[in-house]
C-alpha positions as semicolon CSV with decimal commas, in nm:
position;residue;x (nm);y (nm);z (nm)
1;X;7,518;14,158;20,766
2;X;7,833;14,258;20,860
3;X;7,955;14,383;20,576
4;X;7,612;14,543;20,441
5;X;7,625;14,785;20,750
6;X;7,984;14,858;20,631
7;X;7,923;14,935;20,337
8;X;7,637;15,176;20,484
9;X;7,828;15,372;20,730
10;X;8,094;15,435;20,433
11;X;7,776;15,574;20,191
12;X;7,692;15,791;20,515
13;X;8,035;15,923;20,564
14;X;8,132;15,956;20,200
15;X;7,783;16,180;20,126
16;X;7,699;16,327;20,445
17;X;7,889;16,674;20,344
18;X;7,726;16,801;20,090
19;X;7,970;17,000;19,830
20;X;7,846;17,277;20,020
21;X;7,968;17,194;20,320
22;X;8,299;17,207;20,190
23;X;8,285;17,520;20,062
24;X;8,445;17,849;20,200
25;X;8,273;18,178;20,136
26;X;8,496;18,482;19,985
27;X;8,393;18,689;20,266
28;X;8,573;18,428;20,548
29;X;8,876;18,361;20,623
30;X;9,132;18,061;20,464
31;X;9,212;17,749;20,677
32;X;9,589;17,845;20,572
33;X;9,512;18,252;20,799
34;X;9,317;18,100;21,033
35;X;9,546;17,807;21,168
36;X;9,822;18,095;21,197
37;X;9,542;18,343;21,396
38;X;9,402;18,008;21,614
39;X;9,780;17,886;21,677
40;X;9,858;18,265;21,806
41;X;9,509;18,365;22,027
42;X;9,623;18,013;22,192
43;X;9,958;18,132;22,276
44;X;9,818;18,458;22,398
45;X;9,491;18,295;22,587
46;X;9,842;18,116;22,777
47;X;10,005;18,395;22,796
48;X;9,765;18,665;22,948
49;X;9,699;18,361;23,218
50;X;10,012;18,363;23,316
51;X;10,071;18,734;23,361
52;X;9,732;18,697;23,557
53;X;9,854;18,450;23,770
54;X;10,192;18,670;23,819
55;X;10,031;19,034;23,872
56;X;9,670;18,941;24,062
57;X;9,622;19,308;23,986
58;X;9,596;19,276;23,629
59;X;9,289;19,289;23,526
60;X;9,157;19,063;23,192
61;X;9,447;19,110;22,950
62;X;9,314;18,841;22,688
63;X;9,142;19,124;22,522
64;X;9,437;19,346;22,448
65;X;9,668;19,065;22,365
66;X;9,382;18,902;22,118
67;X;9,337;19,246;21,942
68;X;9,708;19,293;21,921
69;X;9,756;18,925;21,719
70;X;9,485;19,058;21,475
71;X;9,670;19,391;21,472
72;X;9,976;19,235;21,344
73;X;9,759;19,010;21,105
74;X;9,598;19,341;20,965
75;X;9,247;19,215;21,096
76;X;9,000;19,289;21,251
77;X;8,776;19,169;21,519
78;X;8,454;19,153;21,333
79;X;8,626;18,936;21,055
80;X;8,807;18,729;21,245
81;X;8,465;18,620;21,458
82;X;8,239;18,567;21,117
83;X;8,518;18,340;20,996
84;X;8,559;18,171;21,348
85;X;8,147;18,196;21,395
86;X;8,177;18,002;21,009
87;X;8,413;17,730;21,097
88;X;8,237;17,649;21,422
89;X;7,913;17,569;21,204
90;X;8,043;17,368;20,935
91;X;8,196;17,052;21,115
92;X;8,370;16,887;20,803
93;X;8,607;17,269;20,792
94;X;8,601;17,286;21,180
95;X;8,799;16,956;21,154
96;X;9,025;17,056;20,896
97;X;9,074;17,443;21,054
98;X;9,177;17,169;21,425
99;X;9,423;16,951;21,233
100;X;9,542;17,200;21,020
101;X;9,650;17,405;21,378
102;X;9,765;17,123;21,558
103;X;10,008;17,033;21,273
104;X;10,128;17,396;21,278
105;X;10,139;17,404;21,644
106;X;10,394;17,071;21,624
107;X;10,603;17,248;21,335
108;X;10,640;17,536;21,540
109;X;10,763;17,370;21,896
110;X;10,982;17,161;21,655
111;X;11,165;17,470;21,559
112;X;11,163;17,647;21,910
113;X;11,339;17,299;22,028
114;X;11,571;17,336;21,745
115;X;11,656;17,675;21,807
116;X;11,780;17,574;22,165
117;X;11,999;17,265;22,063
């Protein structure tokens, strides 16, 4: 019985995203630009709190610090949202887009360590 409902669950995991599922439009953005873009927005989301909780006179600077990481990226808001928006929907790329940022994320406090050693 046992081993029946194994066997099961591994049919339902193996098939339950369809090829479709898997797919990434032209239009949206790769897992490889949007790890980079997730990665940075974090570090700014941190950063604008902390100025906030410096300067209680500033008002919201996630805004202007999010714009300015798509800025750099040569993006722009609308694209980076449908892309996000797409990810967000699509569980099987949402997962990959997460690990694929946390690995970065680990790479890049790796070298910030190194670079104080």
């Amino acid at each position: 019985m046992k081993t029946a409902l194994a066997g099961i669950s591994c049919l339902v995991l193996c098939f339950g995203c369809t090829p479709e599922d898997k797919k990434i439009p032209p239009d949206i953005l790769s897992i490889d630009t949007m790890k980079v873009l997730v990665w940075e927005m974090t570090l700014a989301g941190e950063y604008a709190a902390h100025q906030e909780e410096e300067d209680t006179t500033i008002k919201s600077l996630n805004t202007t610090y999010f714009n300015e990481v798509l800025s750099v990226h040569h993006l722009d808001k609308n694209s980076f949202t449908k892309s996000f928006n797409f990810y967000q929907t699509h569980p099987f790329l949402n997962k990959k887009l997460l690990d694929s940022v946390s690995s970065y994320a680990g790479r890049q406090r790796t070298l910030l360590y190194k670079k104080k050693e």
